[in-house]
C-alpha positions in Angstrom: 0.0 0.0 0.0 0.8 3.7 -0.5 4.1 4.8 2.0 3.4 6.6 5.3 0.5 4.8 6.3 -0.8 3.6 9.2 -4.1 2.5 10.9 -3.8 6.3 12.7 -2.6 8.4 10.1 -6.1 9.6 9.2 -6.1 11.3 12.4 -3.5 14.1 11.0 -6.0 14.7 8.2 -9.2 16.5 8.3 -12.2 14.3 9.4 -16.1 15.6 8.3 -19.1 13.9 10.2 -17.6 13.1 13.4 -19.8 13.1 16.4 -19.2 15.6 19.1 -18.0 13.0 22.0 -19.0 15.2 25.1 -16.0 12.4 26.8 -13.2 11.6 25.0 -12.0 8.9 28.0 -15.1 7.0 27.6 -14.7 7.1 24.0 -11.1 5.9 23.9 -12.5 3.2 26.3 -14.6 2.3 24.4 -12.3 1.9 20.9 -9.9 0.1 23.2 -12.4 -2.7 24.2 -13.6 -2.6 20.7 -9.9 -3.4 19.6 -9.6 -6.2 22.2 -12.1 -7.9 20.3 -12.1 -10.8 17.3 -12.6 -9.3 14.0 -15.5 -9.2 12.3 -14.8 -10.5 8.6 -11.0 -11.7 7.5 -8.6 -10.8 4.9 -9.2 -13.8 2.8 -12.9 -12.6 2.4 -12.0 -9.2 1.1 -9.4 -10.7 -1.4 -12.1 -12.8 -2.4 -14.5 -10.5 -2.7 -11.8 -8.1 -4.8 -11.5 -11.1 -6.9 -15.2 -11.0 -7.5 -15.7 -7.4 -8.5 -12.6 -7.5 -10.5 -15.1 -10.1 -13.2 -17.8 -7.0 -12.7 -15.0 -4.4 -13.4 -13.7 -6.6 -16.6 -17.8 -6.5 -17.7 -18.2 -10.1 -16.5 -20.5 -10.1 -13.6 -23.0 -7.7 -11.9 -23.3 -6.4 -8.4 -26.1 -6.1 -6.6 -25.6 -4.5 -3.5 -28.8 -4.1 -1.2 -30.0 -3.4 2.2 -30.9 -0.7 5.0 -30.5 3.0 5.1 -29.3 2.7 8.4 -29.7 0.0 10.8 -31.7 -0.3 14.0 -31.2 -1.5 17.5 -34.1 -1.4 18.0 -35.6 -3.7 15.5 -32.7 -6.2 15.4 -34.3 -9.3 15.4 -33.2 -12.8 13.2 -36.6 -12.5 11.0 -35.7 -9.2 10.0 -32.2 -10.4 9.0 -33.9 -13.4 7.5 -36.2 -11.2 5.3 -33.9 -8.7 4.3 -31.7 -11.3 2.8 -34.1 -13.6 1.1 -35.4 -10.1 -0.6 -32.0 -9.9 -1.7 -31.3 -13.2 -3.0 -34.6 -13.1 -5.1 -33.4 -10.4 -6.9 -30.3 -11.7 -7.2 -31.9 -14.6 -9.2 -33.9 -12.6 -10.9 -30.7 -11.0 -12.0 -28.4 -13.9 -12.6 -31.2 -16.0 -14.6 -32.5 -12.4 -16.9 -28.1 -11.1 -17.8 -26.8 -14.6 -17.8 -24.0 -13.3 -16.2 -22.9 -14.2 -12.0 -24.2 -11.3 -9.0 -22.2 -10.6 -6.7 -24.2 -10.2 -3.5 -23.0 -7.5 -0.9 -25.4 -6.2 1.8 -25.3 -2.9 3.6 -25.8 -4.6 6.8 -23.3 -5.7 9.9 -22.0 -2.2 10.2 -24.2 0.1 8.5 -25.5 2.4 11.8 -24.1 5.6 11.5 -25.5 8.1 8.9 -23.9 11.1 7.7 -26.0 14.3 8.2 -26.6 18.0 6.5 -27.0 19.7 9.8 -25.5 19.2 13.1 -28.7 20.1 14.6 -32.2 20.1 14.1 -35.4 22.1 15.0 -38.1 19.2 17.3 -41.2 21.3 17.8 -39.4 24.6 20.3 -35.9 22.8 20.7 -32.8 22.5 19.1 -31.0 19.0 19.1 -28.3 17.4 17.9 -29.3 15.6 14.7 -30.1 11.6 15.2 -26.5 9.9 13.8 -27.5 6.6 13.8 -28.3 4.1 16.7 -23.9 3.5 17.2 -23.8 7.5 18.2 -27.6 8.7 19.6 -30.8 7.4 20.2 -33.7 9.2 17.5 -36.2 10.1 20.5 -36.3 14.0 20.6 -34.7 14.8 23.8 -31.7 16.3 24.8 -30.5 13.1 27.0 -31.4 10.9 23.7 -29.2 12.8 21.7 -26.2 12.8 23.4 -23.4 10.8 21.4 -22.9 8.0 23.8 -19.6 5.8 23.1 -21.0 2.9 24.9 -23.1 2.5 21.5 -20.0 1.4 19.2 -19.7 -1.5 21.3 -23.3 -2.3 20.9 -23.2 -1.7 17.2 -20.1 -4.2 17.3 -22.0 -6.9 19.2 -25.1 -6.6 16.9 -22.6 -6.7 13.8 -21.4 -10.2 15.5 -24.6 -11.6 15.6 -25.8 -10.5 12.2 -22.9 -12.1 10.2 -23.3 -15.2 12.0 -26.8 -15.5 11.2 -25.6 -14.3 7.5 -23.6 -17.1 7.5 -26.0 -19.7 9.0 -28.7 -18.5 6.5 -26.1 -18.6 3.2 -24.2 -21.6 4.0 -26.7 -23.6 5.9 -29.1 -24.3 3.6 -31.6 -21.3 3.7 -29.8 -20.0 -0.2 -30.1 -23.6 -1.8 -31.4 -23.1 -5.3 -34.0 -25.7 -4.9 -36.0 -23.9 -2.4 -36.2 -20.7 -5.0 -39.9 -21.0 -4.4 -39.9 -20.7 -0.9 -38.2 -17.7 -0.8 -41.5 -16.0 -1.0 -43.7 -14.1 1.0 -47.4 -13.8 1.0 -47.5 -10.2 0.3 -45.1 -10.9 -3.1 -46.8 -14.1 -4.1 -49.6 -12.3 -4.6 -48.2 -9.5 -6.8 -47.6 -9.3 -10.5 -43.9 -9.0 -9.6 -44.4 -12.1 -7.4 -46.0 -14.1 -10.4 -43.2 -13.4 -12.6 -40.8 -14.3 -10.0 -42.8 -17.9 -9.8 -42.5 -18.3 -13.6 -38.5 -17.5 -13.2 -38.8 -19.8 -10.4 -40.2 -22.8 -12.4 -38.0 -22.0 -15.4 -35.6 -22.8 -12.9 -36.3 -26.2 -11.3 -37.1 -27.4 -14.8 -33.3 -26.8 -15.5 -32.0 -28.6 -12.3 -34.5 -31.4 -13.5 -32.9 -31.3 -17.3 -29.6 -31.3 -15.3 -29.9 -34.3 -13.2 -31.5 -36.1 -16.0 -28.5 -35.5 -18.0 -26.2 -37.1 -15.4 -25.2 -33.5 -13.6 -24.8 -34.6 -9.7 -26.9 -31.3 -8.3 -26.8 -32.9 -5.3 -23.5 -32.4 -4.2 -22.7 -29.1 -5.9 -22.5 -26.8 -3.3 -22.7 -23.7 -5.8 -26.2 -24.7 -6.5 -26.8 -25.2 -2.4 -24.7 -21.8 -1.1 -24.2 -18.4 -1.7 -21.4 -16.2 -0.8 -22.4 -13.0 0.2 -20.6 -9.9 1.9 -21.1 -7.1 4.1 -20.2 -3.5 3.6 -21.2 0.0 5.1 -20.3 3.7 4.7 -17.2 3.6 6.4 -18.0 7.3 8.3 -16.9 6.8 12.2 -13.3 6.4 11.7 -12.1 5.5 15.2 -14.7 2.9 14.9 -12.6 1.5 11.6 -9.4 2.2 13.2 -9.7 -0.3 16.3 -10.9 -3.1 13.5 -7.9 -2.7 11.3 -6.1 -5.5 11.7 -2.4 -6.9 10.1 -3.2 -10.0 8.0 -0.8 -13.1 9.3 -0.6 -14.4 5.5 0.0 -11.0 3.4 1.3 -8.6 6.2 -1.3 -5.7 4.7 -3.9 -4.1 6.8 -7.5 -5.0 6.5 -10.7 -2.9 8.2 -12.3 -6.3 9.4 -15.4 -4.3 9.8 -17.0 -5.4 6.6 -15.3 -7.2 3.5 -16.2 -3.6 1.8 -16.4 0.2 2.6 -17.2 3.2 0.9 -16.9 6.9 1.3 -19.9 9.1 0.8 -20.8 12.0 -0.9 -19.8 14.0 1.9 -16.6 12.7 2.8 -14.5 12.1 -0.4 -12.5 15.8 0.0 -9.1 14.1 -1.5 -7.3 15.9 1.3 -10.0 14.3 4.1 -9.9 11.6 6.7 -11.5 9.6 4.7 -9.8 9.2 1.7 -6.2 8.5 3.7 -8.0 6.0 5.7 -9.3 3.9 3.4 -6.2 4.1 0.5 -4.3 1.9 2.8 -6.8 -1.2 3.8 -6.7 -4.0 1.6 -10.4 -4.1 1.5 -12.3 -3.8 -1.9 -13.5 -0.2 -1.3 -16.2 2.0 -3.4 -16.8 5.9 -3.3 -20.1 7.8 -3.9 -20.2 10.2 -6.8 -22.5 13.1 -7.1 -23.8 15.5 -10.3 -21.0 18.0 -9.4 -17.9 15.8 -9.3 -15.4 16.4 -12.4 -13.8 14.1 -14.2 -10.2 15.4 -12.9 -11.6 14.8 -9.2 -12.4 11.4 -10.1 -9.3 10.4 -11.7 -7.0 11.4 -9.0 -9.6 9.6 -6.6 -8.5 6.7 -8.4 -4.8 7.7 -8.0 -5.3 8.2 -4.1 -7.7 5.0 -3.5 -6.1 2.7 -6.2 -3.0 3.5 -7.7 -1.8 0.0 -8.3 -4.7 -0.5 -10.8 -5.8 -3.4 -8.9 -9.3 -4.7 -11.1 -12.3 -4.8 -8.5 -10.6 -2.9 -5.6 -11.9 0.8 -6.4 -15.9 1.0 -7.4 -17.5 4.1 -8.3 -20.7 4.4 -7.1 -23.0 7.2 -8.9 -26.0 9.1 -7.4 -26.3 12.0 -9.5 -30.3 12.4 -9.9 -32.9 11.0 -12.8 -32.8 14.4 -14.3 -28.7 14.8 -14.3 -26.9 11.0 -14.8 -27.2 10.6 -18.2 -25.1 14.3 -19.0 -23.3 14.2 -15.8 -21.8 10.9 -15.9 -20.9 10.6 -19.5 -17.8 12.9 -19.1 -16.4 10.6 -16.1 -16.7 7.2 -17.7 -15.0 8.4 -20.7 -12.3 10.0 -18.7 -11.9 6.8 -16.3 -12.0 4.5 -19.7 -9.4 6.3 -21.4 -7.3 6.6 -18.2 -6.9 2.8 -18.3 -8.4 2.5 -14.4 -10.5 -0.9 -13.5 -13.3 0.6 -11.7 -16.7 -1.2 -11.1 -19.4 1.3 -11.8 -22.4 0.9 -10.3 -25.5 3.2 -9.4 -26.9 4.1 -6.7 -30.9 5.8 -7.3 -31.7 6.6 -4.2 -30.2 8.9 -2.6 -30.2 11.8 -5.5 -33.8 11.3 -5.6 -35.0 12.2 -2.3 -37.5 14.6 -1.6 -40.3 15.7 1.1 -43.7 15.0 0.1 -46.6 17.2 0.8 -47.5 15.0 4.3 -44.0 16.0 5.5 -42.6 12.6 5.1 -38.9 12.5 3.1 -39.9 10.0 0.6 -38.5 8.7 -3.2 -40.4 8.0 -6.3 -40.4 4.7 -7.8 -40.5 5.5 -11.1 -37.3 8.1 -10.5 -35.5 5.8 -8.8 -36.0 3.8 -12.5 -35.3 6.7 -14.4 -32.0 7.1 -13.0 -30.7 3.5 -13.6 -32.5 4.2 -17.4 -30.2 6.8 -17.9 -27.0 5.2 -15.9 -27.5 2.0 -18.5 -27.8 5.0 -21.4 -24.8 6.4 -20.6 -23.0 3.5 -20.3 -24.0 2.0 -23.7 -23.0 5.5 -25.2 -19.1 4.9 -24.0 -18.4 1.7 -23.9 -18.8 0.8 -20.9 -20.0 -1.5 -18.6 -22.8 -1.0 -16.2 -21.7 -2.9 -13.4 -24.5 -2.8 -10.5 -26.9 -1.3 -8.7 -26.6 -0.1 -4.5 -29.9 0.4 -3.4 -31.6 0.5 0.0 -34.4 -1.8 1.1 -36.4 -3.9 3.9 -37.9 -7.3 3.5 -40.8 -5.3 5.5 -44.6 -4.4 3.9 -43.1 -0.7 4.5 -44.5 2.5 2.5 -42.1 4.8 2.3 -41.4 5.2 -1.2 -44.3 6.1 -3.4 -45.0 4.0 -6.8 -44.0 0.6 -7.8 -46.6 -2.0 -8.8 -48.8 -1.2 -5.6 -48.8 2.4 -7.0 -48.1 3.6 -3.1 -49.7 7.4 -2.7 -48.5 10.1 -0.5 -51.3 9.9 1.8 -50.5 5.9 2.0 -47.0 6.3 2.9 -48.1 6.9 6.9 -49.6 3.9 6.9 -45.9 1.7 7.7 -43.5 4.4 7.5 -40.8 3.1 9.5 -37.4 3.8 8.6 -34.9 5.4 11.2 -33.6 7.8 8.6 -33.9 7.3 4.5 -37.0 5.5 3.1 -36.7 2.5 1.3 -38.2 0.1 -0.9 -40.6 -2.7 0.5 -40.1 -6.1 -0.7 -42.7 -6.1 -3.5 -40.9 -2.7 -5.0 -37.5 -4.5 -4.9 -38.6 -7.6 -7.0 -40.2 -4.9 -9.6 -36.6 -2.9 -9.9 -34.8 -6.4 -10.3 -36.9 -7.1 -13.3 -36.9 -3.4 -14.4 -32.9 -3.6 -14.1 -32.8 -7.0 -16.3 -35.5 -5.5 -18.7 -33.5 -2.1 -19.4 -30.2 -4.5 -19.6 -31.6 -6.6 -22.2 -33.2 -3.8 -24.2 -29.8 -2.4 -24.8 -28.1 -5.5 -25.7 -26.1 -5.3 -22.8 -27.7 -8.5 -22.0 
């Protein structure tokens, strides 16, 4: 990795959306047990996983990388890990059977409870609190107390992490991801959706296949790629002492890894080339990504590919663009021609949320389906115009009935989205709206002969 780097170094560097620790002791006690601890992923994984995304880079695989906005404490529970991933592996098969080509599966999940913020405080009726974090800094009531960025809450957020990969790997490895059980991974709710029909037809295209397969001779039973996934963690890497006391030195290669997740990224908010951030993450071994918004040039972007990969390494550095419905198609143009000429390996892959955010007229900050289509429309557009490869999609979702984002097949309405508005910061798609963008992704893929 680059020279003069260290698991501190960041700490000589500017560091955006840090919480105000009202006690540094009890923060630094808190780091320090978090240290102690066992890590959370291992090197091998992230290698892997590199591995993996270099095949998306090279325009041979897709990613799909899925989960929460933020993560709760508060509704941690093993069906809602459960759901959230079987979501996410029926899209995934919607994916892999539609493009023909292998998903790589990465959740924002085990690690993704801090959320970067616009304000440091907000206006709660006639007070004027710090702004809710995420569940490792503050609590969301709207007190004072609540609000307090408590350290105590990292090692809760570690403990949770813990639990929540284990059960990942339980569910993946155990049997819950076999291929023969692609019909049970449905829920009443889908089943009874047009998106939910499709997915049965794909479904029984599919055990007709194994069926033609072991009537051919091809032992199904004992191939465990039909019978297990692999599938990764990553989260916004945004509370750097956090990071810092998981870097660990790998045994085998002697590099650092963050063995918070197999993958981080940097957010819109962060990537200042001279930041924390940036000088962090350029020296873990972990497959890392960056967020890219409508005003980034292409300049910026190359010399964030000098800074975060300047060994050229395929499927360590992925671009992630939210640049808006209205913008991507003009905006991003420029930048994949400039990284494509530059000769850099990046994965590119959009995200079409977060650009389309906005407050609907009952006061709820909601997204609209069919924007959230629009932009990965245009992201596909733009790639087909260069050249390129459109290498994935990072969107947030629940395996929960929610309404918070309006549209999709159910044609959710403003004055529906009170109903089961439950996020703890950014809405997200419910379970029937995910299925629907899998096939939309897949349909817009094939339409351009991408696919």
């Amino acid at each position: 990795m680059a020279k003069a780097w260290n698991p501190t170094s960041w700490q000589a560097f500017p560091a955006e959306q840090q919480p105000d620790w009202p006690d540094l002791g009890d923060l630094d006690r808190a780091l320090k047990q978090i240290a102690s601890y066992p890590p959370l992923v291992f090197a091998g994984e992230a290698r892997s996983l590199q591995t993996t995304l270099g095949h998306v880079a090279a325009g041979n695989a897709f990613m799909l990388q899925a989960g929460d906005c933020a993560e709760s404490f508060e509704e941690f529970s093993a069906v809602n890990i459960r759901e959230k991933l079987r979501v996410i592996l029926q899209m995934a098969v919607v994916l892999t059977y539609s493009l023909g080509v292998p998903v790589v599966k990465v959740g924002r999940i085990a690690g993704q409870f801090a959320k970067p913020r616009s304000a440091a405080f907000e206006r709660v009726g006639q007070l004027d609190l710090p702004t809710f974090r995420g569940h490792m800094v503050n609590d969301p009531t709207a007190t004072e107390a609540a609000r307090v960025a408590a350290p105590e809450r990292l090692v809760q957020a570690y403990h949770q992490s813990a639990s929540t990969l284990n059960l990942l790997r339980a569910f993946t490895k155990g049997g819950f991801a076999d291929l023969a059980r692609v019909h049970a991974w449905t829920q009443e709710f889908v089943a009874s959706s047009p998106e939910g029909r499709a997915y049965d037809q794909v479904a029984a295209e599919i055990d007709r296949a194994l069926r033609f397969m072991r009537a051919c001779g091809v032992d199904t039973e004992n191939n465990h790629n039909l019978h297990e996934v692999d599938f990764y963690t990553s989260h916004e890497a945004l509370l750097l002492g956090y990071e810092e006391a998981l870097t660990r030195q790998d045994s085998l290669s002697g590099g650092w890894y963050d063995c918070s997740a197999h993958m981080l990224w940097i957010g819109e908010r962060t990537r200042q080339l001279d930041g924390a951030h940036v000088e962090f993450l350029r020296g873990v071994g972990n497959p890392v990504g960056c967020k890219i918004g409508p005003t980034t040039s292409a300049d910026f972007v190359l010399e964030l590919c000098e800074r975060l990969n300047p060994a050229r390494v395929p499927g360590r550095l992925t671009l992630i663009s939210r640049m808006g419905a209205d913008h991507v198609e003009d905006r991003l143009r420029p930048l994949l021609h400039a990284v494509r000429d530059s000769g850099h390996p990046v994965v590119w892959v959009c995200d079409p949320m977060h650009a389309n955010t906005f407050t609907s007229s009952s006061g709820h900050k909601t997204r609209d389906f069919d924007h959230i289509c629009a932009e990965i429309d245009g992201f596909v557009r733009a790639h087909t115009a260069e050249g390129t490869w459109p290498g994935g999609i990072h969107v947030e979702l629940t395996g929960d009935n929610v309404t918070e984002c309006v549209g999709g097949a159910d044609k959710i309405l403003d004055s529906q989205l009170d109903d089961r508005y439950q996020t703890v910061c950014d809405p997200r798609l419910n379970a029937r709206q995910s299925l629907d963008l899998a096939f939309h992704v897949a349909e817009i893929l094939r339409s351009t002969g991408l696919a």
